[in-house]
N, C-alpha and C positions, 0 to 999 in steps of 0.2 A: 373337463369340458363344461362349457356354460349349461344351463339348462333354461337357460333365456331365449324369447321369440320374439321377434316383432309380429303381431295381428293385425293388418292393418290400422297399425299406425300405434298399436295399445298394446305397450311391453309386459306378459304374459308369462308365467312356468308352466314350463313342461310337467307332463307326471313324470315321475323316476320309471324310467327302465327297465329289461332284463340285464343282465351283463352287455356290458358293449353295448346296447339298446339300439344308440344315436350315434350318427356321423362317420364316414368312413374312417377306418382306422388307419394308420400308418403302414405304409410296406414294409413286411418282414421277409426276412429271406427265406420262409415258407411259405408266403403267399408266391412270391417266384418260381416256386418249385411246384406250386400248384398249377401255375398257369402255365406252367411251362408243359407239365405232363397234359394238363386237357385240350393244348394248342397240340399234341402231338397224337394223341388220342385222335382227337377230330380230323387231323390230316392224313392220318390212316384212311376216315372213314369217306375220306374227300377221292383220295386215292385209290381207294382198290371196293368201289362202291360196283353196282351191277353193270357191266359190256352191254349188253341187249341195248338193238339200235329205238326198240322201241317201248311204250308202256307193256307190262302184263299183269294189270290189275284193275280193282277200280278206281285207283286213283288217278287214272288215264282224266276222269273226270275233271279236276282242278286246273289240267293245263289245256283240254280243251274248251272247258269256261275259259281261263285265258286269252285263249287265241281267237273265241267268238267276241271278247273285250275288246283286243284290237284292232278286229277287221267290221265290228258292226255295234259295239257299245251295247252289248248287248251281254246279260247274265244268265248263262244258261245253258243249256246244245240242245241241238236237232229240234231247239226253237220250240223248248219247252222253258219258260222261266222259272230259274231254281230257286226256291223260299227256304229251306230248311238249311242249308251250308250256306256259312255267314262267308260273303266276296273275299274276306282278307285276304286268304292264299294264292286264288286265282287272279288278284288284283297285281298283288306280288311280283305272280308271275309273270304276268304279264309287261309289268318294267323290267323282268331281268331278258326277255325276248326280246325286247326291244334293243337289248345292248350287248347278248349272245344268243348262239342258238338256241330255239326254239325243239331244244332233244329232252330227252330221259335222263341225259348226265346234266345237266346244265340245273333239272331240278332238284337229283338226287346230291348234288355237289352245294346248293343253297340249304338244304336240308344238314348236311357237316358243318356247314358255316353257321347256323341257327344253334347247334347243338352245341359247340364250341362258347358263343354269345352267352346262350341259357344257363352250361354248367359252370361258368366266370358268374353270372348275375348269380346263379343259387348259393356259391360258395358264398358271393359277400354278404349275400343275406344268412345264411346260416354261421354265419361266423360271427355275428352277434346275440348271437343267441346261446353261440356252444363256443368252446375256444378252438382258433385254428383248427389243431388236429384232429380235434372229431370232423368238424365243416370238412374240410382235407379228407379223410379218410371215406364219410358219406361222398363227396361227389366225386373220387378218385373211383373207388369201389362201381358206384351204381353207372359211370360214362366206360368202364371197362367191362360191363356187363354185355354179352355178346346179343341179348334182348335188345340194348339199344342199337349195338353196332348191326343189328340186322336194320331195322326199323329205317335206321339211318342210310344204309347204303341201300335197302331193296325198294324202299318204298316212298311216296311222295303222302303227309299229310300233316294238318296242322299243328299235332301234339310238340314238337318243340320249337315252330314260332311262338305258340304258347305258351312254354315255359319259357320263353326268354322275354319274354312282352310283361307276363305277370313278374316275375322275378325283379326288374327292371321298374316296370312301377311301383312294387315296395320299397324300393333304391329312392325311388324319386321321391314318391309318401316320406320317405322322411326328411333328405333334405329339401322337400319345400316345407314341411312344419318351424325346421330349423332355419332358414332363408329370416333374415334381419332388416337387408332393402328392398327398395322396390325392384332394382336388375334382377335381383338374383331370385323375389319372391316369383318374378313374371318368369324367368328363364325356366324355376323348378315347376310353377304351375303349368306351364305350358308344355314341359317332357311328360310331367305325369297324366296329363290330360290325353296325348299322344299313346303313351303305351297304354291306358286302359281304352280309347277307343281303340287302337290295335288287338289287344287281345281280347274285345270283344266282335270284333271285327273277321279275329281266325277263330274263334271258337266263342259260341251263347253260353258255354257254362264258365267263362271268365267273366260273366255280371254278379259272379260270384265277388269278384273286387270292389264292387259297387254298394253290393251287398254288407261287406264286411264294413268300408267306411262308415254307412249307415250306425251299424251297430258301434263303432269305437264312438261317434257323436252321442248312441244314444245311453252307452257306459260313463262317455265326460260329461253327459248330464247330470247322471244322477248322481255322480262325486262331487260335482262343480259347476253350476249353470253359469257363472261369469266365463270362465275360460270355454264353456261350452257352446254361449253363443259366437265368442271370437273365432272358435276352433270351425262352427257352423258356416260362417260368412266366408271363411280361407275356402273350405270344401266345398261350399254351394258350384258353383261354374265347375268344377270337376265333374261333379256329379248331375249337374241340368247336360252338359255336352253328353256326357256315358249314357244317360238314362235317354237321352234325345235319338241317340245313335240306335242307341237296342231298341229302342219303339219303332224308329220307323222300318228299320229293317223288320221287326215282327207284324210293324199292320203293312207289309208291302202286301197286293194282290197276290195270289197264289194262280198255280197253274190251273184250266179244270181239269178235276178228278177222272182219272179216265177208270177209275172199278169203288165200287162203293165197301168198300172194306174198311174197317176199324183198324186204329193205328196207323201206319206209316203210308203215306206222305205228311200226315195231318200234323200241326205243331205239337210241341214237348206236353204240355198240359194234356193234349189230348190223347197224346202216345200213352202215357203215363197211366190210364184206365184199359187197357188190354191187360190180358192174364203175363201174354207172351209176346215181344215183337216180334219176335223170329217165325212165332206160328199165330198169326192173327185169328185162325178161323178156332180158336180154342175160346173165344170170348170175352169177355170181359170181365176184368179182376176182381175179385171181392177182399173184402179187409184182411183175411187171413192170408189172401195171395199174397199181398204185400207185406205184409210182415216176413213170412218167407223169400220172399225175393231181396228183400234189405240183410233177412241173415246169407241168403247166398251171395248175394254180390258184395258184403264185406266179406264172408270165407276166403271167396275167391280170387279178390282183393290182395289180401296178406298173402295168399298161395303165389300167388303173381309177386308181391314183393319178396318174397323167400327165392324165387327166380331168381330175382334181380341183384340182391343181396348176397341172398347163401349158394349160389348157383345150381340150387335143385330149389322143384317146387314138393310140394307138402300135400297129399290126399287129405280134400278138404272132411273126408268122414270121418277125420282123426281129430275131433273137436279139440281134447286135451292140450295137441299142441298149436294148430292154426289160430288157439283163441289165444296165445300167450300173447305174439305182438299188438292183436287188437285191445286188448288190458293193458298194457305196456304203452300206445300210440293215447290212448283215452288218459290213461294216467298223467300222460307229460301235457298233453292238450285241457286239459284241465289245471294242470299244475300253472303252463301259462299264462291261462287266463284267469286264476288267482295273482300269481307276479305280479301281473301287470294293470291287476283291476280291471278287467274287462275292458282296458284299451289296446288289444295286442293285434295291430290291423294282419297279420299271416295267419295268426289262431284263425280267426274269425272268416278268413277267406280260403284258408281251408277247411272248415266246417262247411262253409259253403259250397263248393263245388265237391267234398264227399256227398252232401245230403243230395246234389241234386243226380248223382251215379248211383249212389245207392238204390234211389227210386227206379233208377232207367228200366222199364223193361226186356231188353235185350240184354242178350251173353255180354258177360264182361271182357271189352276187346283192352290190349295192350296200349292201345293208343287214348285212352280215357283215362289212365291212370298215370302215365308218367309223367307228364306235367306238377303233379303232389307229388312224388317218390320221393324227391330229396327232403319235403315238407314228413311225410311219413317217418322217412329213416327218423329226420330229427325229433319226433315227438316219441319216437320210442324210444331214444337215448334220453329225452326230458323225463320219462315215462320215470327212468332210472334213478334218475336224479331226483324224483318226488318221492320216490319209494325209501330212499335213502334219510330224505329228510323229515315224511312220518314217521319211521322207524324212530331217529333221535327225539321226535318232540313229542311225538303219542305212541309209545310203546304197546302201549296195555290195544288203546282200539283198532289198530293193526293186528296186531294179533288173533283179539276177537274175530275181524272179518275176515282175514288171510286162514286160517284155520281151518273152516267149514270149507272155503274156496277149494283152496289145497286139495285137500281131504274128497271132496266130489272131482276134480280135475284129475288127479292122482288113480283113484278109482275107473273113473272113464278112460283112462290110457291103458289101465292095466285089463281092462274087460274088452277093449279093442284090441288089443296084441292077441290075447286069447282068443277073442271069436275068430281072429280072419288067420290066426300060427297056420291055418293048413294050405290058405289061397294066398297068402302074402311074407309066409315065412313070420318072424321073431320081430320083422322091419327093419329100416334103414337106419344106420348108424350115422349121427347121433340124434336121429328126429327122437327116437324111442325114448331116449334117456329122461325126454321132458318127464314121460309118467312118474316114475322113482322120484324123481327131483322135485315135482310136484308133494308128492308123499312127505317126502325128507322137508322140506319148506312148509309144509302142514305142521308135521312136531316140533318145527324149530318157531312157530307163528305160537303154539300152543304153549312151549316156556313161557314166550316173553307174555305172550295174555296173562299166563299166572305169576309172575314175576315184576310187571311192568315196568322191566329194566331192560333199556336197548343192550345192543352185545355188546361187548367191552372196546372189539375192535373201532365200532363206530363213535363210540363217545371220547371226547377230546378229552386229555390228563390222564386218561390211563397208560396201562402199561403196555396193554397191547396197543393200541391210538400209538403210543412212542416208537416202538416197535414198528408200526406200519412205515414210519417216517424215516427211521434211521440208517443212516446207510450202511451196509454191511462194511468190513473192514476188508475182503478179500477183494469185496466186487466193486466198494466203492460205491454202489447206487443202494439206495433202500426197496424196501419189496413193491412199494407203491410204484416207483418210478422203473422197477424191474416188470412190475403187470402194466406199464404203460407201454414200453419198448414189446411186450408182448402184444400188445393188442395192435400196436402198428404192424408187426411182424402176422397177426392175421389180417389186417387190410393187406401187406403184399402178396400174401398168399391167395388169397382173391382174387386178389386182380393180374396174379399169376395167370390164375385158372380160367378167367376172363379172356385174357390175352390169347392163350394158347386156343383156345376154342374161335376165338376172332381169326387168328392168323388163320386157319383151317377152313373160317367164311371167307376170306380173303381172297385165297387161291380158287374157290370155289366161285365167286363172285368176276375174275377174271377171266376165267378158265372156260367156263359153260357159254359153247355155244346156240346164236339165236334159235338152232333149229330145238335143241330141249328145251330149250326157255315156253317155247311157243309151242310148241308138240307132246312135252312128258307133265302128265300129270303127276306124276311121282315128284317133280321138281316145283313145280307151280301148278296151282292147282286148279287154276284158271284156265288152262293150259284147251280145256274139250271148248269153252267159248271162241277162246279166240277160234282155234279150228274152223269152227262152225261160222263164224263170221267170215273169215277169207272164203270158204264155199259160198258162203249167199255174196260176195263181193263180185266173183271169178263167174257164179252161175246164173245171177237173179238181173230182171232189166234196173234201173238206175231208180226209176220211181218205185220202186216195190215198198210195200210196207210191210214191217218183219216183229212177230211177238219173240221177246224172249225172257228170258230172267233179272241178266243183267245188264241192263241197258247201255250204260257208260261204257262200257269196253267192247260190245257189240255194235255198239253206233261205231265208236272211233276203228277198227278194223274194216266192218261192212260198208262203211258211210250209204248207208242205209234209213230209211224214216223209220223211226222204233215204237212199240206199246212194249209198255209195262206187261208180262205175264205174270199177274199174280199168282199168289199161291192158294188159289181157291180150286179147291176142289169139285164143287157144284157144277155139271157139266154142262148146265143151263144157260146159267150165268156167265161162264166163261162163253160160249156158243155168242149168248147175244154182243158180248164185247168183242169179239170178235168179228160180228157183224156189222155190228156200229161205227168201230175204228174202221173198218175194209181191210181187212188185215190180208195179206198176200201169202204169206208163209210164217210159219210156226215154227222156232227151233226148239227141238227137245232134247233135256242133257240129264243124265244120270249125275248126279255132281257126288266125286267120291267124299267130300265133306258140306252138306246143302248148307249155305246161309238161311235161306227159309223153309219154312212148311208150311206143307205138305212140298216135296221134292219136283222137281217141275214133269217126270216120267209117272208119278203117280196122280197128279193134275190130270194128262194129258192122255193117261189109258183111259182114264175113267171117262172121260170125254169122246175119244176112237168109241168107246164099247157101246156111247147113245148116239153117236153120229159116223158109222164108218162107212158114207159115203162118203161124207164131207173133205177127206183128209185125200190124199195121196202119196206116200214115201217118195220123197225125191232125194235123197242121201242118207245115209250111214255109214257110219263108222266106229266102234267102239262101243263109247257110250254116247255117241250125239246120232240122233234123227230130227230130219231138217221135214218136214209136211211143206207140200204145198194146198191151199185152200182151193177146194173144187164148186165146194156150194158153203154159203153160210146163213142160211135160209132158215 
């Protein structure tokens, strides 16, 4: 394949590549069987997605912007305009209402279709980078993972319009670099222009793509300023349209503030100086918070891709082994962008949207990371593939490093099994074995340090190297391609266990009727809001104005005017907001798992106990009390 460009107009080389680097490759009768399975996969998830006639969550949000889109042009609900969630989704939805109904399946069934879209674009992008079978095995494995098949059938959000937007523009990134006339340079400029204003569009942390261009011009500088400013002038207009999009959507007016609290609604920059979003009233972050919060939210991170992957997750206090794939992801992310000289536009745009999760300070939700999952898996299989290849070329300082590593990792496993042998047992097999193995990979890092002779296995000419290759006489295949047949025999296994766990959400997903959906907290957990909202619907006059916790799901059941109930506990404070807004009624919910703190029952005692005139019990049930405001004086 050439490695020639046209640059406007000034015939130019490419840098060389990873494997496969450039250009789509030929269909194989494995790409077939790949698409074939995740067209089948997806239409599982199209088909047996959630019955319930209506939203039960907050993602109720997205398609009621929608529908305030097409009846008033307007970005928003209950006529508060929304700054922080970029239009994409709701924009979306907004053309599919116009051409079916305006339901719950209509969005959860776009959301199969997107997932389908996304794990096709990951594939072809990872399959330059890895050969087929691994590509194949990573996105066969993580789209049979019953994390996504929930995601996908329960829930409406932007995490894999995301991944199909970003994906897709690394498609296009390439073939417009490679694009020779002007048809086809204008046809690839203009797709890839399209999906990074899209996935900036469904999601601010895909300016990570924007991001990443940035950096591959500012790597083809320093190797090449001629090809660098060719390469500049192609990218300019991508990059003035992205950067134009995310500005104005970021200086749009915001809503006024209806509580004066630190962190959330306020933008990213500013969330990002709270200790917690989840509990605002903890303060604001100091240098050491963050540094902790970057080691939590990578733990928790890999914890969530061992979900996704090995279909259990990992207690993240078991350092020894949650840190294996983060050394293993670092290694192969690094390894690439050596490859490739620091022009590796995936490297670089996943670095970017980790760094900007890492910092988030809110809990690490499932939907912020799958959009990089197939980017993950593959930098831990690269991860493999560098480890292989210091091994061969520096022996001795692999050894040096890996040694001590080992040796403390090995250690901390084995001092974790011990402390907790009495509250957690011996542990899960085979999380546990990482300790030992750690240990054993210490003395085996410790020969070759003093030896600085790689194993004989890995060095070409030897006798075991020949051995690795040769094919038995009995079985006909050599061990190498006998542990390859293995390891796809552990991706089926997988995705066995995938499956089985799906079909079981499946039945579950057709089966449950509206009245659990909307009533058992044990099933959705949402379950006391809505409640609470069909009582202020059923009880309260039309204008009433109603505090509650979670607005989007509250609005759309009560169609009610809503305040934000923060989560302040100051009973002052709340009182005057209170005041201020004219607040008519106050729902209070014990929430069996709170999004925020302080919980909205300990807000709101603390408040009865300096105002209990002010309140009046107008409903209970369970865990919801509904007050009505008598004085807010």
């Amino acid at each position: 394949m050439s490695n020639q460009s046209l640059v406007l107009g000034q015939q130019v080389t490419l840098p060389k590549k990873s494997h496969d680097a450039v250009g789509f490759s030929s269909v194989a009768w494995l790409d077939i069987v790949v698409y074939t399975v995740i067209v089948m996969l997806g239409a599982s998830a199209f088909l047996f997605h959630f019955r319930s006639s209506d939203f039960l969550g907050e993602d109720v949000f997205y398609a009621d912007c929608a529908r305030s889109l097409l009846k008033h042009g307007f970005y928003g609900i209950d006529g508060h305009p929304e700054t922080n969630q970029p239009p994409g989704l709701s924009a979306m939805l907004a053309l599919l209402f116009t051409v079916f109904s305006a339901s719950f399946s209509t969005c959860l069934r776009a959301m199969a279709v997107f997932e389908v879209l996304g794990f096709i674009a990951a594939f072809e992008v990872l399959k330059r980078y890895a050969s087929r079978a691994v590509a194949a095995i990573i996105c066969i494995v993580l789209m049979s993972s019953p994390i996504y098949f929930q995601l996908t059938t329960q829930t409406v959000n932007p995490c894999l319009p995301v991944l199909f937007t970003t994906m897709a523009a690394v498609l296009a990134f390439r073939k417009y670099e490679k694009a020779s006339t002007q048809p086809t340079v204008f046809l690839w400029g203009l797709t890839l222009t399209a999906t990074v204003v899209a996935a900036v569009m469904f999601a601010s942390a895909s300016i990570a793509l924007l991001g990443a261009m940035i950096a591959v011009l500012i790597a083809t500088f320093l190797r090449d300023q001629r090809f660098a400013r060719g390469r500049a002038l192609r990218l300019l207009p991508v990059l003035l349209v992205g950067i134009t999009v995310q500005g104005t959507w970021m200086h749009r007016k915001p809503a006024p503030l209806e509580w004066q609290l630190p962190g959330y609604p306020a933008p990213y920059l500013q969330q990002l100086k709270v200790k917690s979003g989840n509990y605002p009233e903890l303060g604001m972050a100091s240098v050491g918070d963050i540094v902790v919060r970057i080691e939590s939210n990578a733990l928790r991170q890999m914890d969530l891709l061992a979900q996704l992957f090995l279909r259990h997750g990992v207690n993240v206090s078991k350092v020894a082994i949650v840190i294996t794939p983060v050394l293993l992801i670092l290694a192969g992310w690094a390894y690439s962008i050596w490859e490739s000289g620091g022009e590796d536009l995936v490297a670089w745009y996943f670095a970017g949207y980790q760094f900007i999760y890492l910092l988030w300070p809110w809990g690490v939700e499932r939907r912020f990371f799958l959009p990089v999952a197939p980017l993950a898996c593959l930098y831990a299989w690269k991860g493999l593939r560098a480890i292989h290849a210091l091994v061969v070329t520096k022996p001795r300082a692999v050894g040096i490093v890996w040694a001590p590593l080992g040796l403390v990792l090995g250690i901390s496993g084995c001092l974790w099994l011990y402390t907790h042998r009495m509250t957690h047992g011996w542990g899960i097999f085979p999380d546990e074995l990482l300790a030992p193995a750690w240990l054993i990979s210490s003395a085996w890092a410790a020969w070759i340090a003093y030896t600085g002779r790689p194993p004989a296995l890995l060095t070409s000419g030897t006798e075991s190297a020949k051995w690795w290759t040769r094919p038995f006489s009995v079985l006909g295949a050599s061990p190498r391609r006998i542990a390859e047949y293995a390891l796809g025999g552990v991706g089926v296994m997988l995705m066995g266990i995938g499956l089985t766990a799906e079909a079981k959400m499946a039945r579950e997903n057709v089966a449950l009727p509206d009245m659990l959906l909307v009533r058992d907290a044990s099933i959705n957990s949402m379950a006391f809001d809505i409640e609470s909202a069909l009582w202020i619907r059923s009880h309260t006059p039309a204008n009433s104005i109603v505090m509650a916790r979670h607005v989007p799901l509250v609005h759309h059941y009560a169609q009610r005017s809503l305040v934000w109930f923060a989560p302040i506990s100051n009973p002052d404070v709340l009182m005057q907001g209170i005041a201020q807004h004219k607040v008519n009624y106050v729902v209070v919910i014990k929430h069996v798992t709170p999004y925020y703190l302080p919980d909205d029952d300990y807000c709101f005692d603390k408040l009865l106990a300096a105002h209990p005139d002010a309140f009046r019990l107008v409903f209970q049930d369970s865990n919801i009390r509904v007050f009505s405001v008598e004085s807010a004086s």
